[in-house]
N, C-alpha and C positions, 0 to 999 in steps of 0.2 A: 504494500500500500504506500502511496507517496502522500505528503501529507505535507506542511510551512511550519518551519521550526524558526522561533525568534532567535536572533545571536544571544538574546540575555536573558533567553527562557532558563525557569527554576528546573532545571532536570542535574542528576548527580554529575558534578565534577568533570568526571573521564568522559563523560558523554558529550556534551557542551563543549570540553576543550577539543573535542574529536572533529564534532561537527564545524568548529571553526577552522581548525587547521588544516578538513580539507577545503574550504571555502577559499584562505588564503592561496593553495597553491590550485583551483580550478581559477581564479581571478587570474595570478601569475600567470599562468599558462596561458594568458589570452589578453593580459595588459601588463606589462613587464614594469614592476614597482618593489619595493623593499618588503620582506617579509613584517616588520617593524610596522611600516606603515598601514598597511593590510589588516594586521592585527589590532592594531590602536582602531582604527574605522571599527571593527568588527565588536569590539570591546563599550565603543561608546555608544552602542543600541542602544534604543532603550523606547519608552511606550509612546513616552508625547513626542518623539520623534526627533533624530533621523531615527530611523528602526532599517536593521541588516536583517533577511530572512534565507533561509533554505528552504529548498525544497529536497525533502528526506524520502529515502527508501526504506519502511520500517516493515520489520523488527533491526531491520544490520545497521541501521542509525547509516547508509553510506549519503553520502552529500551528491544528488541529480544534479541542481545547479544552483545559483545565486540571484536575490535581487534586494535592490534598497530600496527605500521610498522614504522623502521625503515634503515637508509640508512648502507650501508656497505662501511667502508673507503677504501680496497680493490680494490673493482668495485662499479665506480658511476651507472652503468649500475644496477646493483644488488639494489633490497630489501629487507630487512630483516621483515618476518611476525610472531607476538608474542602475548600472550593473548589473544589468540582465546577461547572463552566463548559465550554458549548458553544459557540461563534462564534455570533453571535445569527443572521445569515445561513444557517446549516447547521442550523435548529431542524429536529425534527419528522422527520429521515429514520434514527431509533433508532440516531445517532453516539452521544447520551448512553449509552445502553445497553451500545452497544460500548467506551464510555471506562470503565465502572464494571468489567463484564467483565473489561478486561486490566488495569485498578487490582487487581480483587482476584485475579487471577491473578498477578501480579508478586506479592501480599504470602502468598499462598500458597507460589508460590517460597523466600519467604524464610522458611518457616517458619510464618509467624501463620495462627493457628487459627480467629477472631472476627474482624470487622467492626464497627466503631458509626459512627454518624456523625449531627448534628442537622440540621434543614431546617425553613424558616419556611412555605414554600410546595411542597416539593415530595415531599410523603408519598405521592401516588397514583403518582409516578414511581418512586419508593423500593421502594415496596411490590410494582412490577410487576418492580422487579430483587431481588427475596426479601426484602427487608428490614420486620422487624415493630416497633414501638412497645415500648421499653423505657425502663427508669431512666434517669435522668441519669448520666453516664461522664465523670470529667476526663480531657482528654487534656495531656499534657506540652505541648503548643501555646499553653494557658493557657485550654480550659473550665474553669469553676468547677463545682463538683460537692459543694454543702454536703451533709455526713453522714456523708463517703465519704474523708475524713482515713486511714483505717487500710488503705484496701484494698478494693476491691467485692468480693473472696473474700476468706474466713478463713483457709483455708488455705495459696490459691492453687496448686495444686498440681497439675502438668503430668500427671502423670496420671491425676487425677479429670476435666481438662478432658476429656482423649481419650475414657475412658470413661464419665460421668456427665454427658451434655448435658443430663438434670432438674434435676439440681443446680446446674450452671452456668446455666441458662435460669431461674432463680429472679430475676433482673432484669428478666423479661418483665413487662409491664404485663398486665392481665384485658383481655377482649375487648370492643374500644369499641363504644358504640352510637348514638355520634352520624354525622351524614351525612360529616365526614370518614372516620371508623372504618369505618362501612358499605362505604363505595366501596371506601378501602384490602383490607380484606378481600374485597370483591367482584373486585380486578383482582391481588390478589397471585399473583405463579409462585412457588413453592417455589424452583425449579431452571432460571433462565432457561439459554439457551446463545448462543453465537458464531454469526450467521448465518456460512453458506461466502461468500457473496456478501456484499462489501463496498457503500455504497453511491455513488455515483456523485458525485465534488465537481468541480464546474465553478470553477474560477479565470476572472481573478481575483474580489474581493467586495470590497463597500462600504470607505469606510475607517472604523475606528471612531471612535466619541466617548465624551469621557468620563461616565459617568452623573452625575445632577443630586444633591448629597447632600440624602438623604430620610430619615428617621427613624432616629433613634439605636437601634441595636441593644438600649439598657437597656429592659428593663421588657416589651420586644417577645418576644411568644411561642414558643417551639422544641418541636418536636418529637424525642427521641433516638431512633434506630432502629437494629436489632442482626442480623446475618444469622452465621451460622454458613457457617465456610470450606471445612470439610472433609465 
């Protein structure tokens, strides 16, 4: 059963320190940063937020993949979705899909209304879990978000969000027409679901290693994408 385990959920010790320290080195293996620092982020979960989650293969406690989420000072309503990572081993069997899923069900849970989240590569994936092409969004995590010092709403107010999704979706970008936009557009679901059928992880897998550092994130192009929760 796969299941979202908090980084700074109450479970014993050896379990908790397990569940992180594969987190750190599936993150490594796919953004090449200090074990140190990895672990500090992982450490400072916590409920009111930033919060680090796994998604867990239980009973064997093994780590599927990673993702953070953090709040947007903007809109209390809003979360912001980050480090999204599958075990590179388990690509391609729609784990990803199932990790975004019970991401934004947990933040559903909690209340939040929006989704945002940026991706340098992975807009066709994005877009096949409902997510469309909007403004730039600072999240408390520390994206920058030049223009957007006062608030991405004017008003902000919880119940224009519920009932004026034109008004709230005035973030949305115009309909791209280049061959990324195209595709995106051509594979988005409005309304993915949970298959009933989980899929099948064979233990144990490779050991990881850690990625080679590549290209400073400055200057390096993003894409922000925005799905509605409710």
């Amino acid at each position: 059963m796969l299941k979202l385990v908090k980084a700074h959920e109450d479970l014993p010790t050896e379990i908790i320190d397990s569940i992180k320290d594969q987190c750190v080195k599936i993150l490594n293996n796919e953004w090449a940063r200090s074990d140190t620092l990895r672990l500090r982020t992982l450490n400072s979960s916590k409920e009111n937020m930033p919060m680090s989650l796994a998604l867990v293969k239980v009973p064997e406690n093994f780590v599927v993949g990673h993702g953070k989420l953090s709040e947007i000072p903007s809109n209390r309503s809003a979360i912001f979705i980050e480090s999204v990572v599958i075990h590179p081993d388990l690509r391609g069997q729609g784990l990803g899909n199932i990790l975004m899923l019970k991401l934004e069900q947990f933040c559903r849970d909690k209340g939040y209304k929006i989704a945002y989240l940026c991706t340098i590569d992975m807009q066709i994936f994005y877009s096949r879990c409902g997510y469309q092409f909007c403004k730039i969004i600072a999240a408390s995590s520390g994206t920058v978000s030049a223009g957007m010092k006062n608030g991405m709403f004017k008003d902000n107010s919880q119940t224009d969000l519920v009932f004026d999704k034109k008004k709230q979706d005035e973030d949305l970008l115009p309909e791209r027409t280049d061959d990324l936009g195209i595709a995106c557009a051509k594979y988005f679901q409005p309304d993915p679901k949970l298959q009933e059928k989980e899929p099948v992880i064979k233990l144990p897998l490779s050991v990881l290693k850690a990625a080679k550092p590549g290209t400073t994130e400055i200057g390096v192009h993003k894409d922000f994408m925005k799905k509605w929760l409710i």
